[in-house]
N, C-alpha and C positions, 0 to 999 in steps of 0.2 A: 512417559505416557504409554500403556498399553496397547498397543496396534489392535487385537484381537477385543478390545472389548467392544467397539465398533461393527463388528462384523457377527451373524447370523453362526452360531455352533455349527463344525461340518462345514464351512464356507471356504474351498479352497482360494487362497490370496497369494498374492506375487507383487515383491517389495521392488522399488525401481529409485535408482542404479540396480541396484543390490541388497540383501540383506545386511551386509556388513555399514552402509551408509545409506538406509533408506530415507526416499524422501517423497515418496509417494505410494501407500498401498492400493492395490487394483485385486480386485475380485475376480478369481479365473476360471468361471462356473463355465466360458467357450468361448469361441474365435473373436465375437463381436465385445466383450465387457473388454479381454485382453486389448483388441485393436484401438477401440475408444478412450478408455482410460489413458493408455499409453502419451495422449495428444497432450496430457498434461504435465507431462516431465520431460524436462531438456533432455536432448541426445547430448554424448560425451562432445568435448572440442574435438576429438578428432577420434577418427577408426582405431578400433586394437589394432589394426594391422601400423598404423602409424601415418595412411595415405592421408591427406589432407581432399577436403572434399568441399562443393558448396552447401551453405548451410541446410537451403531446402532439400537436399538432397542425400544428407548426410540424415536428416531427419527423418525420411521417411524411412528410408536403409534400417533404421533402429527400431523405428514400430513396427515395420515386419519380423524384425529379428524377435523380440517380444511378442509380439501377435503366433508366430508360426515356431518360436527357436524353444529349447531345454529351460527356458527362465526355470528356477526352483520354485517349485509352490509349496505351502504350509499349511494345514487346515486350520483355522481359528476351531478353537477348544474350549473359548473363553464360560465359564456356566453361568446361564440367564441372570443370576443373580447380579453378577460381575459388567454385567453391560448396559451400555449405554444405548438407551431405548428413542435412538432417529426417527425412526419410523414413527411412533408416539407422539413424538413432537411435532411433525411436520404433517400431523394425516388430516388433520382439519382443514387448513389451506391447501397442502400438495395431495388429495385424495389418491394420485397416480402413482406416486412414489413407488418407485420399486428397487432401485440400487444406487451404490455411490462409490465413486473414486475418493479418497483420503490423503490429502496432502497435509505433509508434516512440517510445520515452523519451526525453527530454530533451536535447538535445546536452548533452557535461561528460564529467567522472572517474567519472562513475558510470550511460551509456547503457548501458542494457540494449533488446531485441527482446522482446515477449510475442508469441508467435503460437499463436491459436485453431486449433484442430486441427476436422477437419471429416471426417464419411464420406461415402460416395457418396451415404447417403440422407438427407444435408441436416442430421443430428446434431451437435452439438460432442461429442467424446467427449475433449480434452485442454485442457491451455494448457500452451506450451512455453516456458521463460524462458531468453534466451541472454544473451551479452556476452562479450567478450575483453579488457573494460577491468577491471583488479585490482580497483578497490575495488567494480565490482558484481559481478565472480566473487567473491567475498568477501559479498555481500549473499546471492548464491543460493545461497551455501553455509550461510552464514548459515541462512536461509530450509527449508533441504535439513535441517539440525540438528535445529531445533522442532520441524518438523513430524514428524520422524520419533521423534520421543519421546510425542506426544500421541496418545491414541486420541480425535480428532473429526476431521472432516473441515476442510478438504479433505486426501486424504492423498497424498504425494510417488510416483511410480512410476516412476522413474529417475534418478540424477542421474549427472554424470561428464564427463571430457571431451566438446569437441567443437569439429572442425575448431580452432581456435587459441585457443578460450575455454571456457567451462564452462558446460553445460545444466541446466535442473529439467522433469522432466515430473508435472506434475499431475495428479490428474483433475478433472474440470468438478465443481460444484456446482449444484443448479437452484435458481433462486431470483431476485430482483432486488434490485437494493439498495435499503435502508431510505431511509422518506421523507427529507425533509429535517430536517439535523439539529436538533433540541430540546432544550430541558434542564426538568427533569433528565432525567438518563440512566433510558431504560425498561427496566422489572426484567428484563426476558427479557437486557438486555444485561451486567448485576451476576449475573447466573443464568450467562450466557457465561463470564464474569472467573471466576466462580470454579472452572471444571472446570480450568483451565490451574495448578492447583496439581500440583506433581510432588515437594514432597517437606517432611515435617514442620518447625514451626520449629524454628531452628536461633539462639542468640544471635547479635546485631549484629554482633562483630568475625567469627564462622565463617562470615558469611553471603557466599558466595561474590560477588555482586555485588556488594559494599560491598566486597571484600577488589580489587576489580579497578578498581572507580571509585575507592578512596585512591590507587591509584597511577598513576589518569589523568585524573583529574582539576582542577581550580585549587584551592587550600589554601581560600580564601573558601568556595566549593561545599563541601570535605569535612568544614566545622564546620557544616553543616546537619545533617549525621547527628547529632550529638549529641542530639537531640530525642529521635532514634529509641532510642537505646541503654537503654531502661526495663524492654524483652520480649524476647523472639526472635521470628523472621519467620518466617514458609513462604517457599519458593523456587517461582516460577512462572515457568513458558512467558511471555519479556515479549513482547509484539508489537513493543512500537518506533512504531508509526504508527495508533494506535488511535482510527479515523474514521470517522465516518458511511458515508462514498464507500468504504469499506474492510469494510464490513460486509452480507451475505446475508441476505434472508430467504426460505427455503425456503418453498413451497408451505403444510407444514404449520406453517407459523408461528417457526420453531424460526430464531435468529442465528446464522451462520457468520460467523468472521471470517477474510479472504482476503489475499494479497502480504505474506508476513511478511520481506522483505527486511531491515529495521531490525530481525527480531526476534534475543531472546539468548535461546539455552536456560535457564541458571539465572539468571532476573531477580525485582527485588524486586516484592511486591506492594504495588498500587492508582495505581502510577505511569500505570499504562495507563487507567485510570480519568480520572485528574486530567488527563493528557495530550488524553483525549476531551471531556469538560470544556473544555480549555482552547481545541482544533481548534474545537469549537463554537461557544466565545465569539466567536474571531475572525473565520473565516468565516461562520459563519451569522447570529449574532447583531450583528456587531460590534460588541462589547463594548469599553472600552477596558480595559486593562491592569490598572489597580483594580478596577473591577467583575469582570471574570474575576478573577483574584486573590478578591477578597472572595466571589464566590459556588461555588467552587472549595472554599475552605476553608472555607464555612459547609455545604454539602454534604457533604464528608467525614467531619465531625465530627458529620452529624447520626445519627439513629437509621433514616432513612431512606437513607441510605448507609453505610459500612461504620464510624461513630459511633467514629472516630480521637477524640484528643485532639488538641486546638485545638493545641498544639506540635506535635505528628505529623502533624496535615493540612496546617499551613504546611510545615512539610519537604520532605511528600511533593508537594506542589504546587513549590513550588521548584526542586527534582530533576527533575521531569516536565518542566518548562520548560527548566532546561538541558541536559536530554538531547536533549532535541527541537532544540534550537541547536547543541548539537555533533554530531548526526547530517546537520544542512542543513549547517554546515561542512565536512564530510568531503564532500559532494556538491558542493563546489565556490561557497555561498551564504558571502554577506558577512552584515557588521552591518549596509550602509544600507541592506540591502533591508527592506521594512517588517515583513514577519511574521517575521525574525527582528529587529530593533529592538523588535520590541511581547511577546516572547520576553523579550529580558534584563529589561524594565521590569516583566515578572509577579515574578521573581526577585530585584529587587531590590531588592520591595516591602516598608520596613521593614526591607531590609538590615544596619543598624545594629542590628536589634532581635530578631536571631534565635533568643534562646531563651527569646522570649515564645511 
């Protein structure tokens, strides 16, 4: 994806890390675009010199170095014809717009552009979601669906074509993300899970996500429902990607949760739950595969979480798992990669033993 078609002809930019592996371009027209952009790309693990430093401080070390140091800059050369007209799309809602930071997703089937919107006076007042590759115009459409059903923030304020792919305009949230991830999950974030109910239970076979996973799912996966089938569900806003790294906390305390890309309008409940659960064990805790699994399903089931039956939390722990695997496959991810390897082995915990 062209970096340059994004940006104004004449528009000096500075890639971060580097050119060699950039992952977020920043507009370097002076002191303040350099120093602000910067906020949104990690510093290295550690100094070129090799010292080892604390993070917020190793941080800041790095947006001076950018803000004041040699970074290379480039001029975007791109000719109007070639470019992607931001400004255009966003000038009816963001009348103020005036620049953007460009973060770059992942090469694959499914790169998307996030770019922070910015006014003259130093504000973020958007995030803009682009892509021309299907399965992420599908993601922000995706994305574009939820949100526009829920009354919580963050809420959608454009979506639609643009130039060859499909845009989402957001607005900002203030807030930073939640410390690093812990278990269990804190009640402000079971407090979250549950506003994203959108409609009364309804029995197992009507339940629109279960009527959609029978017929995309593998036969192995859809005799895990059987556990389920004792009640009827509520139908809720799913997120798809329910993460620490994914989650707001506002000034006054209150969790947003942000990038519903993965997410499904009518999804089943607590999968998001078990899935944040599971993102934790791996990442943060690195749990192996059993121990997430077993503390996964002793959580669910307790009174302390939303006190499932010991059949119901294995399901829904299951399901969480392989929805999470079949979402990184749609993105282009194998089995060898390890956190989907350590995915099938939650799954297939007691496999043989499913309607214990």
């Amino acid at each position: 994806m062209r970096w340059d078609r994004f940006f104004t002809r004449g528009t000096p930019v500075i890639a971060l890390p580097d050119w060699n592996t950039p992952r977020l371009f920043v507009p370097a027209k002076n002191f303040s675009q350099r120093w602000k952009g910067s906020s949104l790309c990690p510093p290295p693990s550690v100094n070129s010199d090799g010292i080892a430093l604390p993070p917020k401080l190793r941080r800041l070390l790095y947006r001076i170095r950018v803000a004041l140091g040699p970074s290379p800059m480039i001029i975007a050369n791109r000719k109007k014809s070639g470019s992607i007209d931001i400004k255009g799309f966003v000038r009816e809602v963001l009348p103020e717009f005036s620049w953007a930071v460009f973060s770059v997703g992942v090469p694959g089937k499914a790169q998307k552009i996030t770019a922070q919107l910015w006014n003259d006076r130093n504000q973020v007042i958007g995030y803009l979601k682009y892509s021309s590759k299907p399965i992420a115009c599908d993601r922000i459409a995706r994305e574009y669906a939820v949100l526009s059903q829920l009354n919580v923030q963050p809420r959608p304020l454009k979506f639609g074509p643009l130039s060859k792919g499909t845009a989402l305009l957001i607005e900002p949230i203030q807030g930073k993300h939640i410390g690093g991830g812990t278990l269990p999950p804190e009640p402000a974030i079971l407090t979250l899970l549950d506003q994203y109910a959108i409609a009364k239970p309804v029995p197992l076979d009507e339940h629109p996500w279960v009527q959609t996973f029978q017929q995309t799912a593998e036969p192995f996966a859809v005799k895990w429902l059987e556990a389920l089938d004792r009640r009827p569900w509520p139908i809720v806003a799913l997120h798809g990607d329910f993460s620490p790294w994914n989650l707001l906390r506002s000034p006054d305390g209150k969790i947003f949760a942000i990038d519903w890309e993965y997410g499904v309008p009518e999804g089943f409940p607590y999968l998001d739950l078990a899935y944040y659960i599971l993102q934790v064990a791996y990442w943060c805790l690195h749990y192996t595969p059993t121990q997430a699994w077993e503390y996964a399903v002793e959580f669910l089931s307790s009174r302390s979480g939303p006190n499932l039956t010991l059949a119901e939390a294995k399901a829904i722990v299951r399901l969480s798992a392989y929805q999470g695997y079949q979402f990184m496959l749609e993105d282009g991810h194998s089995l060898e990669e390890k956190p989907q390897y350590w995915r099938s082995k939650v799954w297939e915990h007691e496999l043989c033993n499913i309607s214990n």
